[in-house]
C-alpha positions as CSV (number, residue, x, y, z in Angstrom):
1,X,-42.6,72.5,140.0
2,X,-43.0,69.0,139.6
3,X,-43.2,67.1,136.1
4,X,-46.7,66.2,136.2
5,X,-48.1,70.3,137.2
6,X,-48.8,72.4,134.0
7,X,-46.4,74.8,132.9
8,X,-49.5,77.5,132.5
9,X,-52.5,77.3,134.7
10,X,-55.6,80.0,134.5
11,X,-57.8,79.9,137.1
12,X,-61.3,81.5,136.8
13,X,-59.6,84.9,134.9
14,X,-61.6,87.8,134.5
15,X,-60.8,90.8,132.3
16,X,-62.8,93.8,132.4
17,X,-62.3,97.4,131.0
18,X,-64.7,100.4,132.5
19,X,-65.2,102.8,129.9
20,X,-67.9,105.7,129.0
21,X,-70.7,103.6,127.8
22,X,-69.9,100.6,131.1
23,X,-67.9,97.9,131.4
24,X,-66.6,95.5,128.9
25,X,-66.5,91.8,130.2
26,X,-63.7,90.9,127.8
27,X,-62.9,87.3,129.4
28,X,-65.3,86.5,132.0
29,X,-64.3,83.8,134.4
30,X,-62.1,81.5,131.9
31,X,-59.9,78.2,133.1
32,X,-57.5,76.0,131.1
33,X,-54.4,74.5,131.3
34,X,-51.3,74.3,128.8
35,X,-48.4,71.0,129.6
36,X,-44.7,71.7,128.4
37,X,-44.5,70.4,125.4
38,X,-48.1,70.4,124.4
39,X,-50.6,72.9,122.1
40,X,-53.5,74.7,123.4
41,X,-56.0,76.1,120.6
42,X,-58.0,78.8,121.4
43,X,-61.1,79.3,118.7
44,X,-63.5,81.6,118.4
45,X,-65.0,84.5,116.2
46,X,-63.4,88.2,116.6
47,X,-64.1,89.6,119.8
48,X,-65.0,86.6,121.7
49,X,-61.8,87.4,124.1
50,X,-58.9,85.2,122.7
51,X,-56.5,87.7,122.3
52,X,-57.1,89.5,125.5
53,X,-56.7,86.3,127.7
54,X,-53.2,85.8,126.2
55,X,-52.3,89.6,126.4
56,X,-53.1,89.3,130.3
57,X,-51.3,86.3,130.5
58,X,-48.2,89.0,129.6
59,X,-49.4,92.2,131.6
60,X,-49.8,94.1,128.5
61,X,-53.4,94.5,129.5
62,X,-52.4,96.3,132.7
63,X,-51.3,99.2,131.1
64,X,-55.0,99.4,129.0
65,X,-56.4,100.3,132.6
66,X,-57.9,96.5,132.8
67,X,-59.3,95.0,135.9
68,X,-57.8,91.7,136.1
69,X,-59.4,88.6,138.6
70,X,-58.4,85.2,138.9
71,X,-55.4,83.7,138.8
72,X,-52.7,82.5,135.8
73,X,-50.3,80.6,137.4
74,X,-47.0,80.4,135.3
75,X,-44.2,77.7,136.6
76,X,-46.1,77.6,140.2
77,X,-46.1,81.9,140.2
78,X,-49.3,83.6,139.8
79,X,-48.4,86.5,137.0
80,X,-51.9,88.4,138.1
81,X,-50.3,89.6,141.2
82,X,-46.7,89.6,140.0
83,X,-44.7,93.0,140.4
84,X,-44.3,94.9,137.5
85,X,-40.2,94.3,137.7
86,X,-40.7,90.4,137.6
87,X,-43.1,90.1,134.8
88,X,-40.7,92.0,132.5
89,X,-38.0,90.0,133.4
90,X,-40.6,87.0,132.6
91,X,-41.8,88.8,129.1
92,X,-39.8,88.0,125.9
93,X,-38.2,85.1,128.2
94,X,-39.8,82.5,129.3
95,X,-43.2,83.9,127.8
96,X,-42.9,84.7,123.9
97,X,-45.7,86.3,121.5
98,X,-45.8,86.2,117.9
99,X,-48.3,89.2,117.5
100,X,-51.1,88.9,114.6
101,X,-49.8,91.5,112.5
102,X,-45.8,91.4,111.8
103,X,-45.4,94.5,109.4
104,X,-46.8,96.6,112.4
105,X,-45.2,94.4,115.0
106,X,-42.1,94.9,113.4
107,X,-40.3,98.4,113.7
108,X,-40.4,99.7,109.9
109,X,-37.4,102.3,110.4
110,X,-35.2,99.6,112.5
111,X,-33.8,96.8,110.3
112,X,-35.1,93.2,111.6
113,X,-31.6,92.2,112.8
114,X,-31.4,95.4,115.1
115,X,-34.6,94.6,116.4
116,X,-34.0,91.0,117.0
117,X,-30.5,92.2,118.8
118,X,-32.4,94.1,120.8
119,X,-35.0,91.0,122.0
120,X,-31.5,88.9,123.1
121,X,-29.6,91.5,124.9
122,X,-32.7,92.6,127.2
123,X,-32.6,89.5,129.0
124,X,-29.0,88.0,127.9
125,X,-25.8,89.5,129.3
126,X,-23.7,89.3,126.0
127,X,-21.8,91.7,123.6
128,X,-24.0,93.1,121.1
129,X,-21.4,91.0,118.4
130,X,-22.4,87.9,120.2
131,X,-26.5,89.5,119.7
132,X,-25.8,89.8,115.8
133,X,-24.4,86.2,115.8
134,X,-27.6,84.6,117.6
135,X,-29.4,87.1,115.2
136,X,-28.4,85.2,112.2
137,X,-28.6,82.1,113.6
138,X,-32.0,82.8,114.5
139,X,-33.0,83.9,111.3
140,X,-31.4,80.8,109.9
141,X,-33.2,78.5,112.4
142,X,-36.6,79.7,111.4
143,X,-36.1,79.5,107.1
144,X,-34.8,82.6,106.4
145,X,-32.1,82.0,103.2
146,X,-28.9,83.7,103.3
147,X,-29.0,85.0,106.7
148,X,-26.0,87.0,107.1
149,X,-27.2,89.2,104.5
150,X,-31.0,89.3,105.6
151,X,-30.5,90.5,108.6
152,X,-29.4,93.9,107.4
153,X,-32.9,94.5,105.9
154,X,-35.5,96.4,106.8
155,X,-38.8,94.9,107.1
156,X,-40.7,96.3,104.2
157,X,-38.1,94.3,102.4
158,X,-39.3,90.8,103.8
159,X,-42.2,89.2,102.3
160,X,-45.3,88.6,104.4
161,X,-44.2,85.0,104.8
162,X,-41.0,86.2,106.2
163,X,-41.6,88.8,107.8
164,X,-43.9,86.6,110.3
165,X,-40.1,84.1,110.3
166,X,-38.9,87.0,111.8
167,X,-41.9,87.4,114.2
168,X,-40.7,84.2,115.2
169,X,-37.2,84.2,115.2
170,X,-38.0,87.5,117.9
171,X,-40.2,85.2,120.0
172,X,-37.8,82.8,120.4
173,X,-34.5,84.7,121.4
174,X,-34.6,83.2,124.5
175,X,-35.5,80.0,124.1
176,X,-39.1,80.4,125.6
177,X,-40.6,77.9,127.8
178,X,-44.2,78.9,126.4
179,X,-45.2,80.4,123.0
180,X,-48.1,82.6,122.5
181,X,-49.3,82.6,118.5
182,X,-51.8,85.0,117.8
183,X,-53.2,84.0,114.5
184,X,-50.1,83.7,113.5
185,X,-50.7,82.6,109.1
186,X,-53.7,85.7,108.8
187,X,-52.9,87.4,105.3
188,X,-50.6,84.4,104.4
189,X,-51.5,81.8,101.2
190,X,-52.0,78.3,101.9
191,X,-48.9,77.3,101.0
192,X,-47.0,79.3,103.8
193,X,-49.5,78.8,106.4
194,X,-48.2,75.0,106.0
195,X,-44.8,76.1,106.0
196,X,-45.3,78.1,109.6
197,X,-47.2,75.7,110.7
198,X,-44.6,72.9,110.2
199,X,-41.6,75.2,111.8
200,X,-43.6,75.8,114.8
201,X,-44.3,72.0,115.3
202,X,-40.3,71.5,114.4
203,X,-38.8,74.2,117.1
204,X,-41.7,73.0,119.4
205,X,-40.2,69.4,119.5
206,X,-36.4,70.7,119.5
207,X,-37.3,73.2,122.1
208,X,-39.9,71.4,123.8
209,X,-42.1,74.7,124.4
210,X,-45.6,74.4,125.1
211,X,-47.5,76.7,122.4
212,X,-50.9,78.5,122.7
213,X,-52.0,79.4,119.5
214,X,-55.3,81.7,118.9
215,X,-57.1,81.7,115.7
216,X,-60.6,81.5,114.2
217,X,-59.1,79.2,112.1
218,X,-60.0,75.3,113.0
219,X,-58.3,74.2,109.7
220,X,-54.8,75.7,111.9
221,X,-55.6,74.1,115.2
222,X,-56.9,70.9,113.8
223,X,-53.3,70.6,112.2
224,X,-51.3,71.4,115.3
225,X,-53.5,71.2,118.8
226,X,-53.7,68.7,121.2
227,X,-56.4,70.4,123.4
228,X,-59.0,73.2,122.2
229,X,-60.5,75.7,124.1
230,X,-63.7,77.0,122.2
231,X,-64.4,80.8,123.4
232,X,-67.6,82.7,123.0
233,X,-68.8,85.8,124.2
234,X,-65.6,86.1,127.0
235,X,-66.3,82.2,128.1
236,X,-65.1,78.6,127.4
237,X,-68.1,77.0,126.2
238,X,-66.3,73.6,124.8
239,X,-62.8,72.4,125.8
240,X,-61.4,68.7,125.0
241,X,-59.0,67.4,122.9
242,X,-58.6,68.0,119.6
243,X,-60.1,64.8,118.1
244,X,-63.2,64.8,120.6
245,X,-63.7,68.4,119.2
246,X,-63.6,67.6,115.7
247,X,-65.4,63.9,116.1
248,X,-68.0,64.4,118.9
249,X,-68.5,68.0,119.5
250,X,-70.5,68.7,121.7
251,X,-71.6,72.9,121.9
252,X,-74.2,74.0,119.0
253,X,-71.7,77.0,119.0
254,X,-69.1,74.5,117.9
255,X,-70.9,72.8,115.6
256,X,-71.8,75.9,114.3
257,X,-68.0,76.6,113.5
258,X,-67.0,73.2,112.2
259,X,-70.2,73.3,110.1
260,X,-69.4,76.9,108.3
261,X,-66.3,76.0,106.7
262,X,-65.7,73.7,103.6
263,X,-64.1,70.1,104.3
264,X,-62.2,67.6,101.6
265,X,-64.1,64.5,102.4
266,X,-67.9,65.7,102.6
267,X,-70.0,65.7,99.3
268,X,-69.2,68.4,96.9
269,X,-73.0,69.5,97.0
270,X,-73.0,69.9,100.3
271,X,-73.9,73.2,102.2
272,X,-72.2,75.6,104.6
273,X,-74.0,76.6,107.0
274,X,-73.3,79.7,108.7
275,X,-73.8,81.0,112.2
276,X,-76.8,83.0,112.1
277,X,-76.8,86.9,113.4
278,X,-73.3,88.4,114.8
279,X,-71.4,88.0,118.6
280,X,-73.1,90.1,121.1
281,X,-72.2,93.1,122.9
282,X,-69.7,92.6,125.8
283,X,-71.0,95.6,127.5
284,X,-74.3,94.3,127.9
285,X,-74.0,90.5,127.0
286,X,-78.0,88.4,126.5
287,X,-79.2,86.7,129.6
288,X,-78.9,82.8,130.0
289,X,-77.0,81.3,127.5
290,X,-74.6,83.9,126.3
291,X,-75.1,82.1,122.7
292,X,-79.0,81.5,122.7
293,X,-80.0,84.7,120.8
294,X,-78.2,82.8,117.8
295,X,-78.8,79.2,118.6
296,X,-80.8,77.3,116.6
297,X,-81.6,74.8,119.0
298,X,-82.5,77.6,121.8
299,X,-85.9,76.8,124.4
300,X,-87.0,79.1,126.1
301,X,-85.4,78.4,129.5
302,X,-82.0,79.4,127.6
303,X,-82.6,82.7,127.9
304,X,-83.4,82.3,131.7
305,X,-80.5,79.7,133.1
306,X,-76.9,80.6,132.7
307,X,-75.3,76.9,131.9
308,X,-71.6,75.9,133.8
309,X,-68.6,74.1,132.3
310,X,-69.5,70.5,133.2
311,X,-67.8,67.2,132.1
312,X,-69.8,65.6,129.5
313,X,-70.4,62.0,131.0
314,X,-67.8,59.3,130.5
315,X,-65.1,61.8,128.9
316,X,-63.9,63.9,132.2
317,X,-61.2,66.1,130.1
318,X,-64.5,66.9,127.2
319,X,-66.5,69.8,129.4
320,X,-69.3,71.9,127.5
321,X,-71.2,74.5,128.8
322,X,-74.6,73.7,127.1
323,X,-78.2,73.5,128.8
324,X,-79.7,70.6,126.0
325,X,-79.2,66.9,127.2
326,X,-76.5,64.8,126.2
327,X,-78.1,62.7,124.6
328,X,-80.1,65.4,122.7
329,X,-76.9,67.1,121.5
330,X,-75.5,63.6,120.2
331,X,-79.2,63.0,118.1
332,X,-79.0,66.6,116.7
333,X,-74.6,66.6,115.9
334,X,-75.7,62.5,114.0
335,X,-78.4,64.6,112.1
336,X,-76.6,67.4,111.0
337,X,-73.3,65.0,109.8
338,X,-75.8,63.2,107.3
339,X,-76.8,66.8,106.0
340,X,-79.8,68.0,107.3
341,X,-80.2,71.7,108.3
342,X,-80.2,73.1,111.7
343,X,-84.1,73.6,110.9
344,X,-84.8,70.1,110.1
345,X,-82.8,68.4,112.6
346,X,-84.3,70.0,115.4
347,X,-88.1,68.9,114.1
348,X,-86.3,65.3,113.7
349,X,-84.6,65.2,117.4
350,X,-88.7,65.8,118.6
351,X,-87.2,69.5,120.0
352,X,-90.3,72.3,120.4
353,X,-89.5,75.7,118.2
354,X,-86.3,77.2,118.5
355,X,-86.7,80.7,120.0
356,X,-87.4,83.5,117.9
C-alpha cells in the first residue's frame, strides 16, 4: 500500500435488510475515503445510515442477515468479501469501535480491567500479567486517575465520563490503525465532551490513526474533522472539507442542519430554523430527491429526477448531490446568512413555489 492510497476506501456500499414489511435500504450506494492520520465526519439525523456503514465496515452487520454490495477496501483488502477468520483477526486490531453507549457496551458483571485484558490477549500473544500491565497503562493513557486501583472496578462504578475513557482505552489495545467513534460524547456535559474530544485528537497524533467519527452533532465534527460526509436517507448528499461545509455549504439538507442549531457569533435574536417534517421511510423511500418531501426549496421536477454526487464547479473534493443550480444554491445559502427564512429567501432568489 503505498503512502499516497487511503488507508479506508468505500466504494458504492450498499446495505440492505429483507424483513416482513420489504426491504430496508439502510446505506444505498455510499463512497468516501478516510487518510491515515486524518478525520472523517459522518452527519446526519438518526436513521439516515451512519452507524450501519461503520458496522459493515466491521462485519457485525453480517450476522443481522444484511445483504452487503460494494466494496470497502481496508489497507488494499476488500473486507466485503473477506472470510469470516480474517476479519476477526482484523476486528479490535487494526479496526477499533468506541460503541455509542458504554454502560451497555461495557460488561456490568465483568470489572473494566478484565474486560480490557480480554481485548489485548485476543490478538496479543502475552501472559495475562503482561494484559493487566497494558490494562493500567491504558487506563492511564486515556485520563483515568489512579489506575492501578481503577482497574479493579466494575463499570457501574465509573462515571459516564469514564466509563466512555474506558470505551476507549478498549478500542485502542492494539494500537489501531483506524478508529471508529460512534457518537462517542451522547449523554456527556459539555465540559467532558471537550475533554474526549481533546484525547482523541492527542492519541490520534501520537498514534497517528485515521478516526471516523459519526454523530448528529456538527458542533463535534466541526472541532475535530478534516472531511465531512453529510448522510441522508442511506446516501451522501454533501462531502468536502470541513471548512467548505461550514463556509459554503452547498445541500439545502445541510443548511438545514447548520441552520437548526444555536451559534456564538450570530445575533442573539436570531432564529433556529428547524428541518421541517421527519426522515423518510427506508422501506419505501420518496421518489427523486430522497430529501424533497422536506425541502423548502423543492420544484416539481425534484420529485421526478433522482440527482448524483457531482463536483461542485471549481472545488473538485466539494461534491453535492442537489438538482438547484449552483449559482441558485449560493443566492439562497447568501440570503439565509443575513437572516431571512427559508420562505422568504426562496421568493428573493426569483424561485416558483416550493412544493407542497
Amino acid at each position: 500500500m503505498s503512502a499516497s492510497e487511503p488507508l479506508l476506501r468505500v466504494e458504492d456500499l450498499r446495505v440492505e435488510f429483507p424483513g416482513e414489511d420489504g426491504v430496508v435500504h439502510a446505506v444505498d450506494g455510499i463512497s468516501y475515503e478516510v487518510q491515515r492520520g486524518r478525520t472523517l465526519g459522518i452527519v446526519g439525523e438518526s436513521g439516515s445510515g451512519k452507524t450501519v456503514s461503520s458496522l459493515t465496515t466491521l462485519g457485525l452487520t453480517r450476522r443481522q442477515g444484511a445483504q452487503i454490495s460494494g466494496r470497502i477496501l481496508f489497507a488494499g483488502e476488500d473486507l466485503v468479501t473477506m472470510e469470516e477468520e480474517q476479519l476477526r483477526a482484523i476486528r479490535g486490531n487494526d479496526i477499533a469501535m468506541i460503541f455509542q453507549d458504554p454502560l451497555s457496551a461495557l460488561h456490568p458483571l465483568y470489572r473494566v480491567g478484565r474486560q480490557l485484558i480480554e481485548a489485548v490477549l485476543a490478538h496479543q500473544d502475552v501472559s495475562k500479567a503482561k494484559a493487566r500491565e497494558r490494562s493500567i497503562e491504558l487506563l492511564g493513557l486515556v485520563g483515568i486517575p489512579d489506575p492501578g486501583r481503577r482497574v479493579d472496578d466494575y463499570p457501574h462504578e465509573f462515571s459516564g465520563g469514564m466509563r466512555q475513557r474506558a470505551m476507549i482505552a478498549m478500542a485502542l489495545a492494539n494500537d489501531p490503525k483506524l478508529l471508529i467513534a460512534d457518537e462517542p460524547t451522547t449523554a456527556l456535559d459539555v465540559t467532558v465532551q471537550a475533554q474526549i474530544l481533546g484525547l482523541l485528537e492527542r492519541l490520534q497524533r501520537e498514534l497517528d490513526m485515521a478516526i471516523v467519527i459519526i454523530t448528529h452533532d456538527l458542533g463535534v465534527v466541526a472541532e475535530m474533522a478534516d472531511e465531512i460526509a453529510v448522510m441522508y436517507a442511506g446516501r451522501i448528499v454533501e462531502t468536502a472539507s470541513a471548512e467548505l461545509i461550514f463556509s459554503h455549504p452547498e445541500h439545502p439538507y445541510t443548511w438545514g442542519l447548520l441552520k437548526s442549531i444555536p451559534t456564538l457569533h450570530g445575533p442573539r435574536e436570531e432564529k433556529l430554523v428547524p428541518i421541517p417534517g421527519a426522515p423518510p421511510s427506508l422501506i419505501s423511500p420518496p421518489s427523486g430527491c430522497h430529501f424533497h418531501p422536506r425541502c423548502p426549496y423543492a420544484q416539481p421536477e425534484h420529485a421526478v429526477v433522482d440527482p448524483l454526487l457531482q463536483p461542485v464547479s471549481g472545488e473538485p473534493a466539494h461534491q453535492v448531490a442537489c438538482l438547484l443550480e449552483r449559482e441558485t444554491r449560493r443566492r439562497l445559502w447568501a440570503e439565509l446568512q443575513a437572516g431571512r427564512m427559508p420562505e422568504e429567501a426562496l421568493i428573493d432568489v426569483g424561485l416558483g413555489g416550493a412544493l407542497p
